[in-house]
N, C-alpha and C positions, 0 to 999 in steps of 0.2 A: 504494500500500500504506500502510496508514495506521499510524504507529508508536505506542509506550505515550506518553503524557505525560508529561513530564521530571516526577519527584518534588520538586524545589526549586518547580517550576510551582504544584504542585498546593499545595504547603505553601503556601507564599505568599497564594495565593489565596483558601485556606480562612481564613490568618489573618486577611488580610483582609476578610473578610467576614461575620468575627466580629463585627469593627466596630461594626457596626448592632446586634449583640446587647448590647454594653457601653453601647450610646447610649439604649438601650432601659431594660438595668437603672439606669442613673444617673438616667434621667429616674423611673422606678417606684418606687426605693428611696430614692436619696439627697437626691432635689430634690422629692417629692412628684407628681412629674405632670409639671412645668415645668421641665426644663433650659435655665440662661441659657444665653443665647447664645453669648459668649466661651469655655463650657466646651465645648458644642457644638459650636463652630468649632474648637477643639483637638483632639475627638475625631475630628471628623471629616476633619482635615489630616494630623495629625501620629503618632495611632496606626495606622491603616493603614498608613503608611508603615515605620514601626519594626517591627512586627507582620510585615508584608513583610521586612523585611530581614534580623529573627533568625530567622524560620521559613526562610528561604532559608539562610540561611548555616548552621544546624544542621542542614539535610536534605542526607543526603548525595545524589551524583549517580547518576542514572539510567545502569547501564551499559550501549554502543554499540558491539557487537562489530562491526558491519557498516562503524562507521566505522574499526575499527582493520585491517579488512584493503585499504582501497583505498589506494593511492600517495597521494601527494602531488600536487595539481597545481602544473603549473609555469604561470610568470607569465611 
C-alpha cells in the first residue's frame, strides 16, 4: 500500500531544487551569462543544503494515525 509522502520530504526537495533556478538567474542577471566558479561552487554546495534544512524544519509533519495504533515492538 503505498502511503502520502512525508510533507518535510517534499518541502525539502522542492527547495532544493530551486537551486538550479537561482544558479540560473545569477548567471542571467547578475554575472551576464558567466557565473564564476567559486560563486557556483557555493551555490551549488551550500544552498541546497540550507534550502533543505529550513524548508524541513518549517514544514510541519505528515500525520501517521496507522502508526499511533500499533504497540510497540519489543527488543
Amino acid at each position: 500500500m503505498a502511503r502520502p509522502i512525508e510533507s518535510k520530504v517534499t518541502a525539502a526537495t522542492l527547495a532544493t531544487a530551486i537551486t538550479a533556478l537561482v544558479l540560473w538567474l545569477l548567471g542571467e542577471y547578475a554575472f551576464d551569462g558567466d557565473v564564476p566558479e567559486a560563486v557556483a561552487g557555493v551555490v551549488v554546495t551550500v544552498v541546497p543544503a540550507v534550502a533543505a534544512f529550513i524548508a524541513g524544519w518549517w514544514t510541519k509533519h505528515t500525520p501517521r494515525p496507522d502508526l499511533a495504533t500499533k504497540p510497540p515492538e519489543e527488543v
